[in-house]
C-alpha positions, 0 to 999 in steps of 0.5 A: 225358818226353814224357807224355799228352795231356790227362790221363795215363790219357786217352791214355798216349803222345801221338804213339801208344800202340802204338809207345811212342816217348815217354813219355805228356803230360799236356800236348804243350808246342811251345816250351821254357819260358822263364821270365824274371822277375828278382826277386832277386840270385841267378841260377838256370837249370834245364835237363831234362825233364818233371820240371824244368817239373813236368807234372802239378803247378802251377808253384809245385810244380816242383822250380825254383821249389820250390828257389827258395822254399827258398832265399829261406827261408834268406836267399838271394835268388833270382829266379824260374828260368829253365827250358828244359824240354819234356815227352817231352825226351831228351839230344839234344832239350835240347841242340837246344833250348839251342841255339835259345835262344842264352842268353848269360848266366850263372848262380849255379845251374844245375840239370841232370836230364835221361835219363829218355826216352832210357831210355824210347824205347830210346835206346843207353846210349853215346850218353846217356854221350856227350850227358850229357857234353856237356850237363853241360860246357855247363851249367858254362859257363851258370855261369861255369865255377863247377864248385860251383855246378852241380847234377845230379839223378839220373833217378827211378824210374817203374817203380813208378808206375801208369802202369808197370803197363800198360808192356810192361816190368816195373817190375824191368826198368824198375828196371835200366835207370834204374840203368845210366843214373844210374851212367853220369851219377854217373860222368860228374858226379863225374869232371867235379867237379861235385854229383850228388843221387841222389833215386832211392831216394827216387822208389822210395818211391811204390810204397807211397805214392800221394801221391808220384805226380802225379794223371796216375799217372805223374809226381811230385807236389809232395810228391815234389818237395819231397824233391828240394829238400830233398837240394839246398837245403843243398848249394846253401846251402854255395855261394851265401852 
């Protein structure tokens, strides 16, 4: 999600508050996030948003390279993730990024958690449907066409943030809307045979516990993301051996 500049509650949208085009940054990234560095013998590319490069937290906080230490934890040893990801992202956005990319490889882990700034800017839920489809048929090809070893993670609920507060929606409101998105890519991920982790229940927890929410008011902290990882560590374990 395209998030504040600088600090969430300096300037919530960073291309203009008043028109509510992207979700605020607490930084503008320009350039997708590659990170290339081998160290281990499993394979792992992580495709999304501001949720997958973890704005607002440190790298070693994300859900990619969270998921990674708990997965060298049981024995699985994974080098360090390959992200594209940019804050402010929607379906489309990632899609042109990975084309840019020309990735030819292939990968043990593929992780696809990508709708939340299609649902913010407004964005018709028939053409989330049609580029989540798309998105999800190229991240099994990054893996070989190993349908197993594919991964989607639901949207999480932002609506109950602090950064929601001030939003022209109600958090209720907000609350549909992500719900009509999950259920198109459960559908969409389960017909295709492919792992769908709702970790949306679990976002809505951070109405009454702060320390769920990133320091920008908006986005997850490491805490939050460590409960992700533990939704996927063990269907990830069954896979990988």
């Amino acid at each position: 999600m395209r998030f504040l500049s600088g600090i969430l509650i300096l300037s919530f949208l960073s291309s203009g508050c008043t028109k509510e085009n992207n979700m605020p940054a607490a930084i503008n990234p320009v350039n997708p996030v590659l990170t290339t560095n081998p160290t281990g013998n499993f394979t792992y590319l992580a495709l999304g948003d501001s949720y997958t490069i973890g704005e607002s937290v440190k790298q070693s906080e994300s859900f990619p390279y969270q998921l990674q230490s708990s997965l060298k934890a049981n024995n699985r040893n994974v080098e360090n993730p390959k992200i594209i990801a940019v804050t402010g992202w929607t379906t489309n956005e990632l899609q042109g990024a990975i084309t840019q990319a020309k990735i030819t490889e292939k990968f043990d882990i593929v992780t696809l958690l990508i709708g939340v700034n299609n649902q913010y800017r407004g964005y018709p839920l028939d053409t989330y449907k049609k580029e989540f489809s798309e998105l999800l048929q190229t991240a099994i090809g990054f893996s070989g066409g190993r349908k197993a070893r594919v991964f989607v993670v639901s949207i999480p609920d932002w609506g109950v943030t602090p950064f929601a507060k001030n939003y022209s929606k109600s958090a209720q409101t907000i609350a549909t809307e992500i719900d009509a998105f999950n259920a198109a890519a459960q559908q969409i991920t389960t017909a295709a045979g492919v792992s769908f982790t709702n970790i949306t229940p679990d976002s809505r927890m951070a109405a009454n516990d702060v320390s769920l929410i990133a320091d920008d008011g908006l986005h997850p902290s490491g805490k939050m993301y460590t409960q992700w990882v533990n939704a996927l560590t063990p269907k990830i374990l069954d896979v990988i051996k």
